[in-house]
DSSP file (Angstrom, degrees, kcal/mol; ACC not computed):
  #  RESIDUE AA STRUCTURE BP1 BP2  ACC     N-H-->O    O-->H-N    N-H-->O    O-->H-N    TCO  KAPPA ALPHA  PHI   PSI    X-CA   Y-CA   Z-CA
    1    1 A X              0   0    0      0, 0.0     6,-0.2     0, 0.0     0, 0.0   0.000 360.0 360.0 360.0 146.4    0.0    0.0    0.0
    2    2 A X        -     0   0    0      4,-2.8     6,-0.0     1,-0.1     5,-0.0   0.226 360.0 -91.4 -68.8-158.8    1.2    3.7   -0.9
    3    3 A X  S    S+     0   0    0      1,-0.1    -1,-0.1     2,-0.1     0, 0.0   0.320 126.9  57.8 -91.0   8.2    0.9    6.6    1.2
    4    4 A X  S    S-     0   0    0      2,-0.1    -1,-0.1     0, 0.0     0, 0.0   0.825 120.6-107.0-117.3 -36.3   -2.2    7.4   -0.3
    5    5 A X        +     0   0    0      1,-0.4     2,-0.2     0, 0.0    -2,-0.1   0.510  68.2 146.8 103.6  12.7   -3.6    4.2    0.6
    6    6 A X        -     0   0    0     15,-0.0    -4,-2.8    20,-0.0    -1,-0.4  -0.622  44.5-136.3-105.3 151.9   -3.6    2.6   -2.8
    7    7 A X        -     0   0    0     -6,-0.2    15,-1.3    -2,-0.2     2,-0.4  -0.829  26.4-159.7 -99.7 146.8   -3.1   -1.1   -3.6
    8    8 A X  E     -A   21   0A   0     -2,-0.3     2,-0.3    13,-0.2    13,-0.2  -0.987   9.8-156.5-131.4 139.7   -0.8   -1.5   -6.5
    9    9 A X  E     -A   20   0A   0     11,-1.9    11,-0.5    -2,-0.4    -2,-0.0  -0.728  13.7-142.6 -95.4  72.7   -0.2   -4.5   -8.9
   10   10 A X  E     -A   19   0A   0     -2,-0.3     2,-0.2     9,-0.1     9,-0.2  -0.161  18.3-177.7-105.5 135.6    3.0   -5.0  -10.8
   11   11 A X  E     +A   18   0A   0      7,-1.1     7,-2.0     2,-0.1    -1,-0.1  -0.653  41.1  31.2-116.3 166.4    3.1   -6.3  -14.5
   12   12 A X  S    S-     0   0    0     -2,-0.2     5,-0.0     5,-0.2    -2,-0.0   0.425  84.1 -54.8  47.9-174.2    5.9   -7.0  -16.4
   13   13 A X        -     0   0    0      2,-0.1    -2,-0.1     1,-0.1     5,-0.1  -0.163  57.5 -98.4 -66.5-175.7    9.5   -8.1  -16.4
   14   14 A X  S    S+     0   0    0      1,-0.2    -1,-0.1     3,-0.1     0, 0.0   0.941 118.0  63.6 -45.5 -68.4   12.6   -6.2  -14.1
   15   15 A X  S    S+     0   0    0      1,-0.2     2,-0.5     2,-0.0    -1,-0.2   0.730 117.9   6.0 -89.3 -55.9   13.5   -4.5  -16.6
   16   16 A X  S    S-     0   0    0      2,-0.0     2,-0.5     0, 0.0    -1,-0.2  -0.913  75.7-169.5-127.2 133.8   10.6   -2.4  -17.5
   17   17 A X        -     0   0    0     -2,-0.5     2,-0.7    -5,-0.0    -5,-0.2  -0.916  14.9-152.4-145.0 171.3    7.4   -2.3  -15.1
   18   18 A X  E     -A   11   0A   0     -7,-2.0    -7,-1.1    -2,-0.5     2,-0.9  -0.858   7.0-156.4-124.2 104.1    4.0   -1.1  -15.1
   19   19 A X  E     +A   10   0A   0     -2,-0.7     2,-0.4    -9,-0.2    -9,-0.1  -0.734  19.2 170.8-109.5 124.2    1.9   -0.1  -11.9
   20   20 A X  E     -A    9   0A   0     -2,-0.9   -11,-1.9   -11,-0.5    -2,-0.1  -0.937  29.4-106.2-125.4 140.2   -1.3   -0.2  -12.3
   21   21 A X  E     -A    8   0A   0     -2,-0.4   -13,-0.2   -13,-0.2    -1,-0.1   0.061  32.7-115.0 -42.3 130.6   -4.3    0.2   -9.4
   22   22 A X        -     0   0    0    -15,-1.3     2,-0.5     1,-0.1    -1,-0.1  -0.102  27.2-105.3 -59.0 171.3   -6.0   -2.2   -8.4
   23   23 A X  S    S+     0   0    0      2,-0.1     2,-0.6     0, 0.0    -1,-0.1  -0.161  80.6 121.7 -98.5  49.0   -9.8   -2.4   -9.0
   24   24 A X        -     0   0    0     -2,-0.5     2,-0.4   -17,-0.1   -17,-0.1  -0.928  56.3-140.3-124.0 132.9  -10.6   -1.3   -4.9
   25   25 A X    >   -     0   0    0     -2,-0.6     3,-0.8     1,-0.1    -2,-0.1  -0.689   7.3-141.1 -81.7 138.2  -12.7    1.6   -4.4
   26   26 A X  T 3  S+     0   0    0     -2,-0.4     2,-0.4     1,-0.3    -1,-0.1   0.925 105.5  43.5 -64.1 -35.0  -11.4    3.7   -1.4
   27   27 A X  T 3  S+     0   0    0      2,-0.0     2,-0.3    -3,-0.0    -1,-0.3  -0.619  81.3 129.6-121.1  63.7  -15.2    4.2   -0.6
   28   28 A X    <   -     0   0    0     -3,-0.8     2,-0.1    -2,-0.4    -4,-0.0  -0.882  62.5-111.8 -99.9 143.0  -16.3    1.0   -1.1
   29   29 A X        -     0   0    0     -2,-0.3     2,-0.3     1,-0.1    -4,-0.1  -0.345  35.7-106.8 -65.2 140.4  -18.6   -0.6    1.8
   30   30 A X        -     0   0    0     -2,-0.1     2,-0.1     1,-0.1    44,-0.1  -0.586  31.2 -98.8 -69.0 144.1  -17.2   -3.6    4.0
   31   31 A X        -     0   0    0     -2,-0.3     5,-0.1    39,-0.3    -1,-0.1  -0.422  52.5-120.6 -65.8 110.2  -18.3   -7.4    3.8
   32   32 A X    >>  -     0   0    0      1,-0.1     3,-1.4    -2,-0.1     4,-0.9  -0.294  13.6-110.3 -62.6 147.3  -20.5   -7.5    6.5
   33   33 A X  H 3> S+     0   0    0      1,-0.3     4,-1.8     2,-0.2    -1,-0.1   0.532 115.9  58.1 -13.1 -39.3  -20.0   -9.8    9.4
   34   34 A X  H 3> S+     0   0    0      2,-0.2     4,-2.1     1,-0.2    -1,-0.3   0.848 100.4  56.8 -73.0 -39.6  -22.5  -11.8    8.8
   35   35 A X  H <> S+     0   0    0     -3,-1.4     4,-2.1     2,-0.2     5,-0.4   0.938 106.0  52.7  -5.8 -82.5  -21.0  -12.6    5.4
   36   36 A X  H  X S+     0   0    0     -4,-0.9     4,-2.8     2,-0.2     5,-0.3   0.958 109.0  48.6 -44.0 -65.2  -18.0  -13.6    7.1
   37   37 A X  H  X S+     0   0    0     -4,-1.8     4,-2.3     2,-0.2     5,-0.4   0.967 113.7  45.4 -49.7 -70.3  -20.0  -16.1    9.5
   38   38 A X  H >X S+     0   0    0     -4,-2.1     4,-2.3     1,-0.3     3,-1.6   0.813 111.6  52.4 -49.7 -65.8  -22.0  -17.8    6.7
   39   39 A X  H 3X S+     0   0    0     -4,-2.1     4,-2.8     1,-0.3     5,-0.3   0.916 115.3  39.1 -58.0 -65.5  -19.1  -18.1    4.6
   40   40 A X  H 3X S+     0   0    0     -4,-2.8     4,-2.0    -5,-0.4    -1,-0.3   0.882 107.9  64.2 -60.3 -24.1  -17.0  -19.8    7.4
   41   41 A X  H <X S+     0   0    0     -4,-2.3     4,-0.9    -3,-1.6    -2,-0.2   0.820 107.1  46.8 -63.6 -47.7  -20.1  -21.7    8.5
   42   42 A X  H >X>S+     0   0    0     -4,-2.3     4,-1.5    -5,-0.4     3,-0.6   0.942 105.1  53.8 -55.9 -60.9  -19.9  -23.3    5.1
   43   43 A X  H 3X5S+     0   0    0     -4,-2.8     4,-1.7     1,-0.3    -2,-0.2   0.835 108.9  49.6 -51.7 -34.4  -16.5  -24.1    4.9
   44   44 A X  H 3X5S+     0   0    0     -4,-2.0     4,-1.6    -5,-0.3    -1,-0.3   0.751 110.3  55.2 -88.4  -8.9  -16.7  -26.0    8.2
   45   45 A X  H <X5S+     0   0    0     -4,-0.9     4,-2.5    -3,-0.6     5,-0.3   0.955 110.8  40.3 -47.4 -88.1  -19.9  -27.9    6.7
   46   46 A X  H  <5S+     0   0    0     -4,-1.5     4,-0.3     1,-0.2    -3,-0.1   0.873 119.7  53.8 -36.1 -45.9  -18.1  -29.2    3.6
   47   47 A X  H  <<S+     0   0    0     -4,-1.7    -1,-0.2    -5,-0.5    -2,-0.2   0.943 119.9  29.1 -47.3 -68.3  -15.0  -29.8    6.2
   48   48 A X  H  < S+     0   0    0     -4,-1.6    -2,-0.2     2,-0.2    -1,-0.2   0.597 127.6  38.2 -56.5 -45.2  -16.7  -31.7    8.5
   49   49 A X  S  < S+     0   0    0     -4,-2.5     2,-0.3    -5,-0.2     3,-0.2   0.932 131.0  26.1 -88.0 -58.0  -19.8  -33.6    6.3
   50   50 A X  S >  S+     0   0    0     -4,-0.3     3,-1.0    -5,-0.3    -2,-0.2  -0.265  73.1 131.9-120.3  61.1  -17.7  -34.2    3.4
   51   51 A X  T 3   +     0   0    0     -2,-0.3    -1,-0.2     1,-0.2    -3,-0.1   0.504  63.5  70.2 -66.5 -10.9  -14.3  -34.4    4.3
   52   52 A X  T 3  S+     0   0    0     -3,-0.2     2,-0.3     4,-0.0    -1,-0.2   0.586  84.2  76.3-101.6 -21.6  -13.6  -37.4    2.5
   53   53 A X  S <> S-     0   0    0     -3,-1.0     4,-1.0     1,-0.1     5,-0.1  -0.740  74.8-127.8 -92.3 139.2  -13.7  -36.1   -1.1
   54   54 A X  H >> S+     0   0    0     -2,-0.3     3,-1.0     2,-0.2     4,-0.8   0.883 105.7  52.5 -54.8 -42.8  -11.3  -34.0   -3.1
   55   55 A X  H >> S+     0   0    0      1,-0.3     3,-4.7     2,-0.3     4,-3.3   0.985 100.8  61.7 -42.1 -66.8  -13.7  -31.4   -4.2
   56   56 A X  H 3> S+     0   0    0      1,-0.4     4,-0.5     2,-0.2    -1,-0.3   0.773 110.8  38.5 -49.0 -36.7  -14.7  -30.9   -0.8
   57   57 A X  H << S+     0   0    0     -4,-1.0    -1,-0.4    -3,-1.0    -2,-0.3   0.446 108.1  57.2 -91.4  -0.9  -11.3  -29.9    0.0
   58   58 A X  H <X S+     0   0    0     -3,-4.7     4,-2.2    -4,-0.8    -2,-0.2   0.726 112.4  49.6 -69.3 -45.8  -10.6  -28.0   -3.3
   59   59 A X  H  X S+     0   0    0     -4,-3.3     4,-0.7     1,-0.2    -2,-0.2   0.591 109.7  53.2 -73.5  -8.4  -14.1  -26.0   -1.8
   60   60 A X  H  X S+     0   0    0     -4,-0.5     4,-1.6    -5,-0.3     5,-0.3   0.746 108.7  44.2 -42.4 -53.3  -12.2  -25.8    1.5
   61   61 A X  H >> S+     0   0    0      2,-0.2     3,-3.7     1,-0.2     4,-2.9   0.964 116.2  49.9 -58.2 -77.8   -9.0  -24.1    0.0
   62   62 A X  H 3X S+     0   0    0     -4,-2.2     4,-1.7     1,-0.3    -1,-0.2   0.616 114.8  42.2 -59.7 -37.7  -11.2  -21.7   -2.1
   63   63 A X  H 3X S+     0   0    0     -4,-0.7     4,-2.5     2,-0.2    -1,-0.3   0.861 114.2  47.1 -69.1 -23.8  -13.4  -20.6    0.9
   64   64 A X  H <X>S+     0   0    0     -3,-3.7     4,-4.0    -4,-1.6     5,-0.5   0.923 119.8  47.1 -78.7 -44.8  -10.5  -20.2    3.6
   65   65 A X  H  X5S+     0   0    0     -4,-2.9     4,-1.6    -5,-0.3    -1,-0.3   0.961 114.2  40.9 -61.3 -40.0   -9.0  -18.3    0.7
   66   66 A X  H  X5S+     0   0    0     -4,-1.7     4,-2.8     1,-0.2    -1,-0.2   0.851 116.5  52.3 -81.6 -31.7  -12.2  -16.2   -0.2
   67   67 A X  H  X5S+     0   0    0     -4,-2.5     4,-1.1     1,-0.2    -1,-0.2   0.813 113.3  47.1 -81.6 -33.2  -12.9  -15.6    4.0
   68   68 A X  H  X5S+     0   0    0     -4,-4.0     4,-2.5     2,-0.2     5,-0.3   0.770 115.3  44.5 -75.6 -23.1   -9.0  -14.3    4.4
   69   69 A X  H  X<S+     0   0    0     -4,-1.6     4,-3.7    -5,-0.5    -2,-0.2   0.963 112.8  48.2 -73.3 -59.1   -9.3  -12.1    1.5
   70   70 A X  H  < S+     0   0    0     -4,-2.8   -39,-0.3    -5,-0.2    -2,-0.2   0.843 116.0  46.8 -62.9 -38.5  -12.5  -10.7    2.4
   71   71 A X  H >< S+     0   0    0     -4,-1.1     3,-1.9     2,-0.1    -2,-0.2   0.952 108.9  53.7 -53.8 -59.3  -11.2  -10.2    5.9
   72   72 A X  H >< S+     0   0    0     -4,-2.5     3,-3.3     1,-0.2    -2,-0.2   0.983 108.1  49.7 -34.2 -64.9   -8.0   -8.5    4.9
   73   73 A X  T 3< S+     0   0    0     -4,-3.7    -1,-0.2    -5,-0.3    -2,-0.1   0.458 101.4  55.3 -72.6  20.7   -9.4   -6.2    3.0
   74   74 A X  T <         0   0    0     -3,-1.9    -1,-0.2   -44,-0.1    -2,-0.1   0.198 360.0 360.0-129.6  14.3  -12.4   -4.8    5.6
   75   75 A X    <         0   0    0     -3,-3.3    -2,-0.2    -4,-0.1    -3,-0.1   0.338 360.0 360.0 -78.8 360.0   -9.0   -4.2    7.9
């Protein structure tokens, strides 16, 4: 993050590079809490009921990933 508060993304090689903004609005609303619950509430479903299958633990990864993301960003 800058000083301004901006998230930045970098493309291309060392040699030459490009920073371009991220798609986050400064004045964008936060994921509410409840969000956050449901979302995790799922992820331990699919852990717990169907723990046995690979999907079910590809849909593990993707939620833990989608519930840190969404958390990070409503810091």
């Amino acid at each position: 993050m800058n000083s301004r508060g901006m998230n930045f993304t970098i493309i291309g090689s060392k040699s030459r590079l490009n920073y371009q903004p991220l798609n986050h609005s400064r004045n964008s609303a936060p994921v509410p809490a409840a969000s956050l619950t449901l979302l995790s509430l799922l992820t331990t479903y699919f852990v717990v009921v169907h723990a046995s299958t690979l999907s079910s633990l590809a849909l593990y990864i993707a939620l833990s990933d989608l519930i840190r993301a969404c958390h990070i960003d409503t810091k």
